[in-house]
mmCIF file as Biopython writes it, N, C-alpha, C and O atoms, coordinates in Angstrom:
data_model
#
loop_
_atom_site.group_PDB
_atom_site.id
_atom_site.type_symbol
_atom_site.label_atom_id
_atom_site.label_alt_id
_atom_site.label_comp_id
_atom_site.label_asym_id
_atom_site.label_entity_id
_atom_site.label_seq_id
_atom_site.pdbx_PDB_ins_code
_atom_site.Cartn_x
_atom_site.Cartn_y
_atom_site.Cartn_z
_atom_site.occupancy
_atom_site.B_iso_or_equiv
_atom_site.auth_seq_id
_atom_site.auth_asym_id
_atom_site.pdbx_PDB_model_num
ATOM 1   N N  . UNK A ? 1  ? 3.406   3.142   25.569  1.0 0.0 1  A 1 
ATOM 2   C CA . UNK A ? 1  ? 2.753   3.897   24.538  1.0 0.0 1  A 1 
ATOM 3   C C  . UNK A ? 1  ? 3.049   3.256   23.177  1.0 0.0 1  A 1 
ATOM 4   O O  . UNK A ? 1  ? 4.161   3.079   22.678  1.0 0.0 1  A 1 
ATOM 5   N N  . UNK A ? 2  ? 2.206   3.036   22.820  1.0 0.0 2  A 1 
ATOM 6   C CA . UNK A ? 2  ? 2.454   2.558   21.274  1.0 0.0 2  A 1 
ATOM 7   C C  . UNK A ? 2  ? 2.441   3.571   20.519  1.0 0.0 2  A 1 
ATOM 8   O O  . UNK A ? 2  ? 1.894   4.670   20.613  1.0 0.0 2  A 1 
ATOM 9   N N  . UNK A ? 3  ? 3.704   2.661   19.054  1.0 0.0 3  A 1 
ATOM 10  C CA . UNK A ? 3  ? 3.896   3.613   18.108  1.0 0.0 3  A 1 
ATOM 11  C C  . UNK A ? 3  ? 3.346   4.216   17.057  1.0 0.0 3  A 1 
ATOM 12  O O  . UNK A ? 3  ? 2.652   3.237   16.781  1.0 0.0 3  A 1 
ATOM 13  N N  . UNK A ? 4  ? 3.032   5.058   16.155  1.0 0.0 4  A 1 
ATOM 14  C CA . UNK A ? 4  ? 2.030   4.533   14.884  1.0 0.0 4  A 1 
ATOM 15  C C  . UNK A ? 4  ? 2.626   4.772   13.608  1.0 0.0 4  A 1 
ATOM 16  O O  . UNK A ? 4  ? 2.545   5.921   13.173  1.0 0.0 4  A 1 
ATOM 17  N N  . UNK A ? 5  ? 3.081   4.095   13.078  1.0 0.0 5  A 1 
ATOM 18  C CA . UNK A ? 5  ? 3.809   4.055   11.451  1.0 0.0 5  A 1 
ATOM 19  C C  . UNK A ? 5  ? 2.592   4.434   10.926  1.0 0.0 5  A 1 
ATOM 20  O O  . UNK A ? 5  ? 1.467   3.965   11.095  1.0 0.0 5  A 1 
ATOM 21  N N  . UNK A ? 6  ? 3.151   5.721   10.000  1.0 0.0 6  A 1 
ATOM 22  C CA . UNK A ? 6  ? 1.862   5.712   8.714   1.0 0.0 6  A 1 
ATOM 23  C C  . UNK A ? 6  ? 2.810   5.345   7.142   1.0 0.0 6  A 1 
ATOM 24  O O  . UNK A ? 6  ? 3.936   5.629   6.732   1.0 0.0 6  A 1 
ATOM 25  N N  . UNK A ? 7  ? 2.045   4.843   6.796   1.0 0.0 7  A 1 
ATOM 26  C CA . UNK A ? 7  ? 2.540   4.323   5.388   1.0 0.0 7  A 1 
ATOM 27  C C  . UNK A ? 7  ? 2.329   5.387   3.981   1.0 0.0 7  A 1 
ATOM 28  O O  . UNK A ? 7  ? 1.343   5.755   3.342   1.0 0.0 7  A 1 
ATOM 29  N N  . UNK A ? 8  ? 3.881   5.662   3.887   1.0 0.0 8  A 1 
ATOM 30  C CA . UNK A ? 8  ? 3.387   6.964   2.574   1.0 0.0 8  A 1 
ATOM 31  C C  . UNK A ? 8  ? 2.835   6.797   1.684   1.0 0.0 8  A 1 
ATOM 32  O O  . UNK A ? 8  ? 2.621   5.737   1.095   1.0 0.0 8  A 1 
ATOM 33  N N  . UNK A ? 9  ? 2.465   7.993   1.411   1.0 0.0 9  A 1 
ATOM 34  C CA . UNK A ? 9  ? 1.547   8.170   -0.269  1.0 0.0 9  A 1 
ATOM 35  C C  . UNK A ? 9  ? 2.009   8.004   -1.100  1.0 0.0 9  A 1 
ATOM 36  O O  . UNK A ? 9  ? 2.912   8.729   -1.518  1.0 0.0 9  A 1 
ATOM 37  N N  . UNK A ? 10 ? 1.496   6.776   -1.799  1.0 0.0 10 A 1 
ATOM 38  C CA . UNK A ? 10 ? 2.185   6.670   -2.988  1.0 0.0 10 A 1 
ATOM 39  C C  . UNK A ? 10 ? 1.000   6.731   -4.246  1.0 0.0 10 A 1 
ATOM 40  O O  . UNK A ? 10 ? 1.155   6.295   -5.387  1.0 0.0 10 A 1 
ATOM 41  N N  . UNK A ? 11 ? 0.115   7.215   -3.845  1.0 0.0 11 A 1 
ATOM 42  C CA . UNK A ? 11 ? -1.038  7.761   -4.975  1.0 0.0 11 A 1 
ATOM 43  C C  . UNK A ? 11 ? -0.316  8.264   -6.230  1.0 0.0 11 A 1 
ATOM 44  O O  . UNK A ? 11 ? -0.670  7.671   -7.249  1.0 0.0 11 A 1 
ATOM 45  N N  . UNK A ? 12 ? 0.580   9.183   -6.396  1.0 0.0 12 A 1 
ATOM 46  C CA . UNK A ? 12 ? 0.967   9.913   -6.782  1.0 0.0 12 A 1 
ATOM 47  C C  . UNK A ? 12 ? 1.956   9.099   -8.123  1.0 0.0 12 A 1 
ATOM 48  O O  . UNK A ? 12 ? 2.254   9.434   -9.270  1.0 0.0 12 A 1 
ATOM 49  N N  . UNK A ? 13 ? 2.158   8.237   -7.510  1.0 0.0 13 A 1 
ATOM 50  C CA . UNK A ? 13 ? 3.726   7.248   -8.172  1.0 0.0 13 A 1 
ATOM 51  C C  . UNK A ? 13 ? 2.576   6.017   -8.752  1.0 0.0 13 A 1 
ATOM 52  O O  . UNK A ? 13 ? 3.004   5.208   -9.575  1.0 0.0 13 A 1 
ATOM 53  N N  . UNK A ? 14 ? 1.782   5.963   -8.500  1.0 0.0 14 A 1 
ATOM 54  C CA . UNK A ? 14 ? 1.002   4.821   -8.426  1.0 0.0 14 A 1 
ATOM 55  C C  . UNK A ? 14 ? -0.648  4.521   -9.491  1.0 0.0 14 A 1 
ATOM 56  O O  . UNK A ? 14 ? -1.327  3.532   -9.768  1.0 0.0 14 A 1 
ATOM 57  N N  . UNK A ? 15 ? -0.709  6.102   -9.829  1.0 0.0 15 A 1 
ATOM 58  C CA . UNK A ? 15 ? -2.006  6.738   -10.087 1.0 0.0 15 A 1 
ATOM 59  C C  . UNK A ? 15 ? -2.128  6.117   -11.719 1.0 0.0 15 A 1 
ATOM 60  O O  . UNK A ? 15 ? -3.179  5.937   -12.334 1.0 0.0 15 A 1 
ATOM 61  N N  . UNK A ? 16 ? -0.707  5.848   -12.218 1.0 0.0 16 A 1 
ATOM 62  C CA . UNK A ? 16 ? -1.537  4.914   -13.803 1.0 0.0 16 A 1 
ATOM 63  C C  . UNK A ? 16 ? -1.029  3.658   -13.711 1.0 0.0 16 A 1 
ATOM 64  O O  . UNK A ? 16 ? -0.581  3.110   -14.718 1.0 0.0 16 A 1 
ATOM 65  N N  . UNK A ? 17 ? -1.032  2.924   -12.266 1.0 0.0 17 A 1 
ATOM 66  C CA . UNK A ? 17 ? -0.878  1.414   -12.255 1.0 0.0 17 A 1 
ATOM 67  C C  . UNK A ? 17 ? -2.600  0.727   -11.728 1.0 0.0 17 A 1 
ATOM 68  O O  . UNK A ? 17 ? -2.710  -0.222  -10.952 1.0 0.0 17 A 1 
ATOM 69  N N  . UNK A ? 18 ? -3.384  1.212   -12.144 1.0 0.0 18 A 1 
ATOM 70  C CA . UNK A ? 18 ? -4.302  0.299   -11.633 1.0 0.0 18 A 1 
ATOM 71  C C  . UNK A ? 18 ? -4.847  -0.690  -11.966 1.0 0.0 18 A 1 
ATOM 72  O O  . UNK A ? 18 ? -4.922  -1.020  -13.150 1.0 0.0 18 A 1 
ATOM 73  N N  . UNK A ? 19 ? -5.377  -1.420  -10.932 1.0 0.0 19 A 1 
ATOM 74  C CA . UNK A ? 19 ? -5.527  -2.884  -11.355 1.0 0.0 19 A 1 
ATOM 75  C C  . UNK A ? 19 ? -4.596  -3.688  -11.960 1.0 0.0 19 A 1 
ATOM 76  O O  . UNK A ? 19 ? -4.851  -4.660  -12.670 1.0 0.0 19 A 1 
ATOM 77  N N  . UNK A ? 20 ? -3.389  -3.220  -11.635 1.0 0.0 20 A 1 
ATOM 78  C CA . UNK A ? 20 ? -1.995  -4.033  -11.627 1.0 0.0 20 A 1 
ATOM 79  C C  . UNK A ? 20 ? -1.195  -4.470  -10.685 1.0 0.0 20 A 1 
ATOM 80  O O  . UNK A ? 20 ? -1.933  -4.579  -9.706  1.0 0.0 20 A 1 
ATOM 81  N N  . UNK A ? 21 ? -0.352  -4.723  -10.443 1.0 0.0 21 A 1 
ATOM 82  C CA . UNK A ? 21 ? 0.842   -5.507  -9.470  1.0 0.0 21 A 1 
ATOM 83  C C  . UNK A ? 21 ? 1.875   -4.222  -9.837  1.0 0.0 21 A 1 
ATOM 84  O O  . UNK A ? 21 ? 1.702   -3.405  -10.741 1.0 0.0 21 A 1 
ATOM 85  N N  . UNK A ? 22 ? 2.936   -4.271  -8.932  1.0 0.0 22 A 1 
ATOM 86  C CA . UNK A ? 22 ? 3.546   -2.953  -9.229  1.0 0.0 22 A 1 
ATOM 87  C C  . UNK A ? 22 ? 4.691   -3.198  -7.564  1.0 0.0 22 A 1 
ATOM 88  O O  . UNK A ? 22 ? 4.350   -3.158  -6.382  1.0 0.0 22 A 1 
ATOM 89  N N  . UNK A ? 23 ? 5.756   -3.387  -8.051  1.0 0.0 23 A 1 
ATOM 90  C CA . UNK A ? 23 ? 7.033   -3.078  -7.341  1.0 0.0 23 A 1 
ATOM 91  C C  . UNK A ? 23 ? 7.756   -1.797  -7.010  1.0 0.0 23 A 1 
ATOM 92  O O  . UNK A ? 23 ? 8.537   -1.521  -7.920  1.0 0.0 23 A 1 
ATOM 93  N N  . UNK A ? 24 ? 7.772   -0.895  -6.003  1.0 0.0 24 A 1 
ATOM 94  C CA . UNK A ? 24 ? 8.317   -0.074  -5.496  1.0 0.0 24 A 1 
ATOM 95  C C  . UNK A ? 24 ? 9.173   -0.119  -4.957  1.0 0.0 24 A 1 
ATOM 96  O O  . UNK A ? 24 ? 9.242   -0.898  -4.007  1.0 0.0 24 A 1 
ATOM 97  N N  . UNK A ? 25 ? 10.524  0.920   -5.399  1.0 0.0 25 A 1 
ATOM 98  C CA . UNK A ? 25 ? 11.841  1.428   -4.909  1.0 0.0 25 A 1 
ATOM 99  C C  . UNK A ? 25 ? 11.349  1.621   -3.354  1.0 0.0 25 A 1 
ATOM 100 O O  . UNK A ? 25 ? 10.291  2.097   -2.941  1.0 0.0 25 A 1 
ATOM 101 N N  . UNK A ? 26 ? 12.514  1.073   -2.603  1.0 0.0 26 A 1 
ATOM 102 C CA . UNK A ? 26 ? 12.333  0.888   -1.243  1.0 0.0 26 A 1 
ATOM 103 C C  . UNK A ? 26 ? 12.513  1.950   -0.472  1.0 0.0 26 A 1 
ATOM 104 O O  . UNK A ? 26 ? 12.773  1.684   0.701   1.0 0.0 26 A 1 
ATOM 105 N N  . UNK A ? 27 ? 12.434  3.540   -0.883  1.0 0.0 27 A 1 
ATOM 106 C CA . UNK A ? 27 ? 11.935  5.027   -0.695  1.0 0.0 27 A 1 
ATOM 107 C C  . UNK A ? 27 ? 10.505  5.374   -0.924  1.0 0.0 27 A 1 
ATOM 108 O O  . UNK A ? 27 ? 9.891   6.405   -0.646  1.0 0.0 27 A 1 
ATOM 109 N N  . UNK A ? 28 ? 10.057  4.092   -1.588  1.0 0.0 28 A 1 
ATOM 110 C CA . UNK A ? 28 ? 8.004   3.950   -1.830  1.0 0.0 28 A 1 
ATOM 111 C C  . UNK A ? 28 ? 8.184   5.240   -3.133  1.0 0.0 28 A 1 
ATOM 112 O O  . UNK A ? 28 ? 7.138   5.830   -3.402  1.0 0.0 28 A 1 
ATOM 113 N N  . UNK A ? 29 ? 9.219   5.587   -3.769  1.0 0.0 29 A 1 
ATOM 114 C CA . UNK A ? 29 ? 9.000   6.672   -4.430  1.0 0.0 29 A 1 
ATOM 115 C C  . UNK A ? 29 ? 8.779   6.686   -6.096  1.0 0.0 29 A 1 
ATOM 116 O O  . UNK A ? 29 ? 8.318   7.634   -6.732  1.0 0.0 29 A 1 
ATOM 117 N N  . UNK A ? 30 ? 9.149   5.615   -6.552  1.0 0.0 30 A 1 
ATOM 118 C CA . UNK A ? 30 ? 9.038   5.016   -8.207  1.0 0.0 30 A 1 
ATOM 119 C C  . UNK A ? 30 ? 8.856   3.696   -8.126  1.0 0.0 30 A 1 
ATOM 120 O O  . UNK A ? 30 ? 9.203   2.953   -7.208  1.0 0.0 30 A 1 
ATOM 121 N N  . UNK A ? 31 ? 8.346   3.451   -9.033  1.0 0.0 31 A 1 
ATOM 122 C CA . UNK A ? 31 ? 8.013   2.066   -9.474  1.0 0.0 31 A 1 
ATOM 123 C C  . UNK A ? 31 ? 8.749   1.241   -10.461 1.0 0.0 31 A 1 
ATOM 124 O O  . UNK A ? 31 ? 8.599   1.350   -11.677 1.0 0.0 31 A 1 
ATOM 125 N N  . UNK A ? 32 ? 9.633   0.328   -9.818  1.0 0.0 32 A 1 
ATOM 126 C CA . UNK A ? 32 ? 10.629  -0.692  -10.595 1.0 0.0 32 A 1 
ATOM 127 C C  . UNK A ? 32 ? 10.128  -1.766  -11.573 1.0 0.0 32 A 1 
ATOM 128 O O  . UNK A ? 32 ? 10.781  -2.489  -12.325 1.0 0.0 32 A 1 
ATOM 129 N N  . UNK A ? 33 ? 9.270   -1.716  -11.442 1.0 0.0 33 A 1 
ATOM 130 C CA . UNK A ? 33 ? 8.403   -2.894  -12.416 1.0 0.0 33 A 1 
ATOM 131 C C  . UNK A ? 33 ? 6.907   -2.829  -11.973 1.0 0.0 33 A 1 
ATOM 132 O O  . UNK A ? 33 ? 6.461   -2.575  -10.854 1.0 0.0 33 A 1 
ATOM 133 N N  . UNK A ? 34 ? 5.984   -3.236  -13.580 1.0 0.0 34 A 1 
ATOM 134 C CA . UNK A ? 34 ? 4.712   -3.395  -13.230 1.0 0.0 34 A 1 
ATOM 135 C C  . UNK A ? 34 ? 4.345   -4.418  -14.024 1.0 0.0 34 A 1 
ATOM 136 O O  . UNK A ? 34 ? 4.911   -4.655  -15.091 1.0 0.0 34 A 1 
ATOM 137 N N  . UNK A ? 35 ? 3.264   -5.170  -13.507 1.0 0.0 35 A 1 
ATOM 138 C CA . UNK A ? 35 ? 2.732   -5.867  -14.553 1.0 0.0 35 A 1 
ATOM 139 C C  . UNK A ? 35 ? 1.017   -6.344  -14.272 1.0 0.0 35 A 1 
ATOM 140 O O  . UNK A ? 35 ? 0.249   -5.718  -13.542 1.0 0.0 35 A 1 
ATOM 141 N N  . UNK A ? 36 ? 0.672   -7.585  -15.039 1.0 0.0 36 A 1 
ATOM 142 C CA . UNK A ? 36 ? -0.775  -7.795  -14.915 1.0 0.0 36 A 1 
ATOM 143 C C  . UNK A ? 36 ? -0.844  -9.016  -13.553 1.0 0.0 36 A 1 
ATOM 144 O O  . UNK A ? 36 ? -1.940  -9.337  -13.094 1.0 0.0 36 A 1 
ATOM 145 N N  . UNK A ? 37 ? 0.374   -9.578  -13.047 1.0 0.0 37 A 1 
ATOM 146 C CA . UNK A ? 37 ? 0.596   -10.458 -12.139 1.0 0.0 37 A 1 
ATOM 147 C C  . UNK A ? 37 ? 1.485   -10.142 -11.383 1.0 0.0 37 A 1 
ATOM 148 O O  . UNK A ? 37 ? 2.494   -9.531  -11.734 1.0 0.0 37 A 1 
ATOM 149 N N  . UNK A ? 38 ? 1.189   -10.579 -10.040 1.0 0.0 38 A 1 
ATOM 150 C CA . UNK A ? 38 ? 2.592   -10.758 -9.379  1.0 0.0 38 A 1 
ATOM 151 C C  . UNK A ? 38 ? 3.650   -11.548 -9.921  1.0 0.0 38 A 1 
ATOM 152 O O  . UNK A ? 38 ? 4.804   -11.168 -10.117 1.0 0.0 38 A 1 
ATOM 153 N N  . UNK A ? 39 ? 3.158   -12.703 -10.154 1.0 0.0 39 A 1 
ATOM 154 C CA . UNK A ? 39 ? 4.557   -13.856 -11.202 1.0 0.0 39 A 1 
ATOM 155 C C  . UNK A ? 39 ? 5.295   -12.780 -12.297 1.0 0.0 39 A 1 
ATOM 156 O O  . UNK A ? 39 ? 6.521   -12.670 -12.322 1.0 0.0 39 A 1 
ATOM 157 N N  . UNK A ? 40 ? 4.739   -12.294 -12.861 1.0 0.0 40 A 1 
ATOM 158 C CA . UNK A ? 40 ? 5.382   -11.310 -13.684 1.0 0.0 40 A 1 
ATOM 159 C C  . UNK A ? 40 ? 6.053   -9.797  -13.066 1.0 0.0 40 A 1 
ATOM 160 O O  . UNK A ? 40 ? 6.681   -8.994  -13.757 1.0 0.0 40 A 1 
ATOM 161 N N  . UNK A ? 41 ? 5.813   -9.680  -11.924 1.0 0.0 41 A 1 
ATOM 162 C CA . UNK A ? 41 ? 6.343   -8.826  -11.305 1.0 0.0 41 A 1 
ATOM 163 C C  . UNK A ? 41 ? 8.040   -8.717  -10.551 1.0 0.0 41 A 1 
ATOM 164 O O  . UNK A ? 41 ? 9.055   -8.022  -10.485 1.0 0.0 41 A 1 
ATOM 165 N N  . UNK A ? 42 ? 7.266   -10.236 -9.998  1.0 0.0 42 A 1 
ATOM 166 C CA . UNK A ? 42 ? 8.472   -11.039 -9.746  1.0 0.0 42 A 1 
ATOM 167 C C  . UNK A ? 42 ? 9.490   -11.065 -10.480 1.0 0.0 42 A 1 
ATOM 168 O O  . UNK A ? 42 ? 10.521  -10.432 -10.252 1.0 0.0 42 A 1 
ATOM 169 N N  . UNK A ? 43 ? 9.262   -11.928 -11.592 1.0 0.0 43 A 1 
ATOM 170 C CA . UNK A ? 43 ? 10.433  -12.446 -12.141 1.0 0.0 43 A 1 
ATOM 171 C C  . UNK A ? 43 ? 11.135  -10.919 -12.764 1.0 0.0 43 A 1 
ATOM 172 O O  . UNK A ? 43 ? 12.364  -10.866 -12.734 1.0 0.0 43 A 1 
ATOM 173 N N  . UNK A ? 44 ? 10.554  -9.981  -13.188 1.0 0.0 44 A 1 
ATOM 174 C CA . UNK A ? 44 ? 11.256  -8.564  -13.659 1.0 0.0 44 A 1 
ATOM 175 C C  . UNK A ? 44 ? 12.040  -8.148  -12.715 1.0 0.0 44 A 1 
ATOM 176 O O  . UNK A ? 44 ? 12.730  -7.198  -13.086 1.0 0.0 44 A 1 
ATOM 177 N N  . UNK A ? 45 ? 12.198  -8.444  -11.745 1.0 0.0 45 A 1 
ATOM 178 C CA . UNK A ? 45 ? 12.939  -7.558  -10.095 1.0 0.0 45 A 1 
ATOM 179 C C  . UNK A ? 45 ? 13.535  -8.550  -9.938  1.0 0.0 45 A 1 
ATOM 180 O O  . UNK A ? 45 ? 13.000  -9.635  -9.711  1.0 0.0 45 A 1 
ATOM 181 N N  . UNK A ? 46 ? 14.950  -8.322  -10.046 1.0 0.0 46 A 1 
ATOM 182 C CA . UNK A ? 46 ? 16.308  -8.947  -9.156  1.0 0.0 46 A 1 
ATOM 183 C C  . UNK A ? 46 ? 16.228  -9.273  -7.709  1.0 0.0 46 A 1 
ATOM 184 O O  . UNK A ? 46 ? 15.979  -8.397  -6.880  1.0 0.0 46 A 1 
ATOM 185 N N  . UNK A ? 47 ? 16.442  -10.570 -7.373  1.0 0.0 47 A 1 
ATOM 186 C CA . UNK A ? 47 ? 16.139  -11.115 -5.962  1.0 0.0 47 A 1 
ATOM 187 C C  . UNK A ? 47 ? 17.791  -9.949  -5.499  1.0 0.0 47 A 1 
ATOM 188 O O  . UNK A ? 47 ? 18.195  -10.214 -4.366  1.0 0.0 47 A 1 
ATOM 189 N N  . UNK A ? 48 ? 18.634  -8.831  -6.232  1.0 0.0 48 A 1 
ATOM 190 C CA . UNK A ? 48 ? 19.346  -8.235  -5.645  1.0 0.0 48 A 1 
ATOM 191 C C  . UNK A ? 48 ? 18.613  -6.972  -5.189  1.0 0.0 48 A 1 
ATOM 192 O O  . UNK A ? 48 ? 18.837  -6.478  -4.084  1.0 0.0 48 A 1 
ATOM 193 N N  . UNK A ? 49 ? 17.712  -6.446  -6.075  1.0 0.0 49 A 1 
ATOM 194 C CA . UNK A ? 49 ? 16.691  -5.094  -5.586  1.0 0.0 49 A 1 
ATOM 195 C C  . UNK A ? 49 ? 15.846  -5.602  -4.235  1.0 0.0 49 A 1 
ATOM 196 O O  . UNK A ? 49 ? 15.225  -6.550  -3.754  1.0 0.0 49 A 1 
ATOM 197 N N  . UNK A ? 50 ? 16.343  -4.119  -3.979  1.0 0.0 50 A 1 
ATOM 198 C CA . UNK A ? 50 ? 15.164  -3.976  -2.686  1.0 0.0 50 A 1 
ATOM 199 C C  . UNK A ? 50 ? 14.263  -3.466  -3.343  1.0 0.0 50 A 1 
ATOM 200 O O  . UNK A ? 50 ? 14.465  -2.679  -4.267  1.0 0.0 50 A 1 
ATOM 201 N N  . UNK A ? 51 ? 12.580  -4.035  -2.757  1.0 0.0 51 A 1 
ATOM 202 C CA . UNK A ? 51 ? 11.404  -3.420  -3.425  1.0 0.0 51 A 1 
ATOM 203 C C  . UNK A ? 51 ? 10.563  -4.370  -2.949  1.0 0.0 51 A 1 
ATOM 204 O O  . UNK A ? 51 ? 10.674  -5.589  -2.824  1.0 0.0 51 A 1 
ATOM 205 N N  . UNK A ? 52 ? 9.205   -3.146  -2.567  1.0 0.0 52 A 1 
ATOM 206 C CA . UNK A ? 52 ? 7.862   -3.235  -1.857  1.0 0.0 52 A 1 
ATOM 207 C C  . UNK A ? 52 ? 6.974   -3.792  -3.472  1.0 0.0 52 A 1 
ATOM 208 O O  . UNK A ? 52 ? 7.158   -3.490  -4.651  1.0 0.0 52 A 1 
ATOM 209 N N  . UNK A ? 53 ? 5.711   -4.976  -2.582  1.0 0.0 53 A 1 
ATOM 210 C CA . UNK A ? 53 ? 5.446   -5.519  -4.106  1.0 0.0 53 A 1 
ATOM 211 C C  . UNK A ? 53 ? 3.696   -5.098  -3.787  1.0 0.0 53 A 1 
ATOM 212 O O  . UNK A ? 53 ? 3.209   -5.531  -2.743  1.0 0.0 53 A 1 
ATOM 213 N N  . UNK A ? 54 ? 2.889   -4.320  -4.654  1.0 0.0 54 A 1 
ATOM 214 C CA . UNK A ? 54 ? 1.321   -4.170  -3.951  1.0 0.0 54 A 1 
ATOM 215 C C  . UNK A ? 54 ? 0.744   -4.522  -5.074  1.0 0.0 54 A 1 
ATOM 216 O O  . UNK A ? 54 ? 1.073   -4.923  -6.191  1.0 0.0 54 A 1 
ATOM 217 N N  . UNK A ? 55 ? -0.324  -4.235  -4.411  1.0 0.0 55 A 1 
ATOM 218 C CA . UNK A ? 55 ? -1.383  -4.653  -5.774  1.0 0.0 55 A 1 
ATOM 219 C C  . UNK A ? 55 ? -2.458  -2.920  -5.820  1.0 0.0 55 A 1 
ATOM 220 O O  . UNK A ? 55 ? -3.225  -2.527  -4.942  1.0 0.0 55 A 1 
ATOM 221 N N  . UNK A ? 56 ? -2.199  -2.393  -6.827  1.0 0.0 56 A 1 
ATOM 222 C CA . UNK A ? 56 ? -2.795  -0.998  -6.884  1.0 0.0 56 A 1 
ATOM 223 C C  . UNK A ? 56 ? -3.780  -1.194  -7.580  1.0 0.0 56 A 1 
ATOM 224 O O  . UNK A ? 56 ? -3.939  -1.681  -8.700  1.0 0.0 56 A 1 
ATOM 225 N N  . UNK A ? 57 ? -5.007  -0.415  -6.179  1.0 0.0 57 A 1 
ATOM 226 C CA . UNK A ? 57 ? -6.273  -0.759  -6.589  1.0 0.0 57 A 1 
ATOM 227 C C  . UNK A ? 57 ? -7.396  0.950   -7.089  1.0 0.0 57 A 1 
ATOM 228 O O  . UNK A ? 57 ? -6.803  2.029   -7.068  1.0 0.0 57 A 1 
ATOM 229 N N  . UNK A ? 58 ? -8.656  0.919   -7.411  1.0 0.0 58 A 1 
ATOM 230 C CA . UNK A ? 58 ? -8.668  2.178   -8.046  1.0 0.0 58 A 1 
ATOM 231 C C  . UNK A ? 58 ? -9.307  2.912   -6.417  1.0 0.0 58 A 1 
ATOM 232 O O  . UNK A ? 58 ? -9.741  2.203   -5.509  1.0 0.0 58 A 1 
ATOM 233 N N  . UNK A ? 59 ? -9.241  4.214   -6.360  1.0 0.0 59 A 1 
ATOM 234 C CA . UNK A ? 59 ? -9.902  4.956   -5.698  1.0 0.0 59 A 1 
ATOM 235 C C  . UNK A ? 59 ? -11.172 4.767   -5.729  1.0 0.0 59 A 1 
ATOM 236 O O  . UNK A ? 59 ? -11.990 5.202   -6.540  1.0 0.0 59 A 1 
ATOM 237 N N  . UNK A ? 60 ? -11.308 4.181   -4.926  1.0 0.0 60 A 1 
ATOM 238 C CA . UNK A ? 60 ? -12.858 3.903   -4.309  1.0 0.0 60 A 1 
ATOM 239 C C  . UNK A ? 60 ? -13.618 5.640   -3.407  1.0 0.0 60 A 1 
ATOM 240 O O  . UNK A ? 60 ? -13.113 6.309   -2.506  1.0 0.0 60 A 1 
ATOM 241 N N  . UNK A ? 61 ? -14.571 5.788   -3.948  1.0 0.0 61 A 1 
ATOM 242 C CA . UNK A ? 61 ? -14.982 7.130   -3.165  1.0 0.0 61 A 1 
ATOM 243 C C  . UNK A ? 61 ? -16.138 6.792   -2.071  1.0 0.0 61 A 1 
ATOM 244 O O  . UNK A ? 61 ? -16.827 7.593   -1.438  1.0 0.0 61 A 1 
ATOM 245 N N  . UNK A ? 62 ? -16.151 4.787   -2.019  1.0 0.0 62 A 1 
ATOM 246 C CA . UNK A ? 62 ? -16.914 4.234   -0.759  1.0 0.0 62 A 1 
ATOM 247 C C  . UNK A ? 62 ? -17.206 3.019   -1.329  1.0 0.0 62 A 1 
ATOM 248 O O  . UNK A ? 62 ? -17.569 2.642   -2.443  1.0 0.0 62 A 1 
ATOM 249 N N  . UNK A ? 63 ? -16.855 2.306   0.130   1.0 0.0 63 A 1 
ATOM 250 C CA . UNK A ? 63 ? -16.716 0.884   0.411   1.0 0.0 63 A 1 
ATOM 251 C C  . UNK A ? 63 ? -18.151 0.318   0.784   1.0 0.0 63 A 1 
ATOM 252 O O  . UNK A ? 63 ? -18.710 0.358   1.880   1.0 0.0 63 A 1 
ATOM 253 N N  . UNK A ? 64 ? -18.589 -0.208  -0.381  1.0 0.0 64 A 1 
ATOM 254 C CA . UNK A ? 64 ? -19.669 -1.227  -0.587  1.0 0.0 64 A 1 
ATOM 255 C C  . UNK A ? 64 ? -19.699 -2.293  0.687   1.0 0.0 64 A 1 
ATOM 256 O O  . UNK A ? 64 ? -18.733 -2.850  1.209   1.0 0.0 64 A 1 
ATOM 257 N N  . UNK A ? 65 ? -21.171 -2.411  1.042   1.0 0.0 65 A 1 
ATOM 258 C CA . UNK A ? 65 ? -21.266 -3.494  1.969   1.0 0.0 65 A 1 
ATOM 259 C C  . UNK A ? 65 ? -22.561 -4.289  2.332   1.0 0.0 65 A 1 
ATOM 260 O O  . UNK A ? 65 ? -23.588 -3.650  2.102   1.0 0.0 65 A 1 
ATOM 261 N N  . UNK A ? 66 ? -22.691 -5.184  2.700   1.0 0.0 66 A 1 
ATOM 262 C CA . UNK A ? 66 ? -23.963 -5.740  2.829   1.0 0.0 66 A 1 
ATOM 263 C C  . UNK A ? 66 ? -24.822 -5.979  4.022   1.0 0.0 66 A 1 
ATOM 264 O O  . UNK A ? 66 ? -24.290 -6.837  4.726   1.0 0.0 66 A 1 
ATOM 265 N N  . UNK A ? 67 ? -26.180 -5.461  4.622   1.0 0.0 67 A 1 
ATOM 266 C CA . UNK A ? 67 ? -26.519 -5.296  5.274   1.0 0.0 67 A 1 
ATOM 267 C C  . UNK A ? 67 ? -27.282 -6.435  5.691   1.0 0.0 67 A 1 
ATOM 268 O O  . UNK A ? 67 ? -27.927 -6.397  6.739   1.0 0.0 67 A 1 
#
């Protein structure tokens, strides 16, 4: 039987990073750094922090496609 990880919500923590890069405390619960790049994300976060690195994108209310 397979398992199924769901990945938490972080809408919430996340909701005035958009269209940014953005490092999360490894509880997914605050955000340790943000910026307009990952390179800049990077270098703000200690290779000693633990932290998830995304790219927060806006709420889409439907995914465009081509027929």
């Amino acid at each position: 039987m397979e398992k199924i990880i769901e990945f938490p919500n972080t809408a919430e923590v996340t909701k005035k990073y958009v269209n940014k890069w953005v490092a999360l405390s490894g509880d997914y619960k605050k955000v340790v750094a943000s910026g307009e790049t990952l390179s800049e994300v990077l270098k703000k976060i200690s290779s000693k922090k633990r932290a998830m690195v995304f790219r927060v994108l806006p709420d889409l209310t439907y995914a465009p496609s081509q027929f």
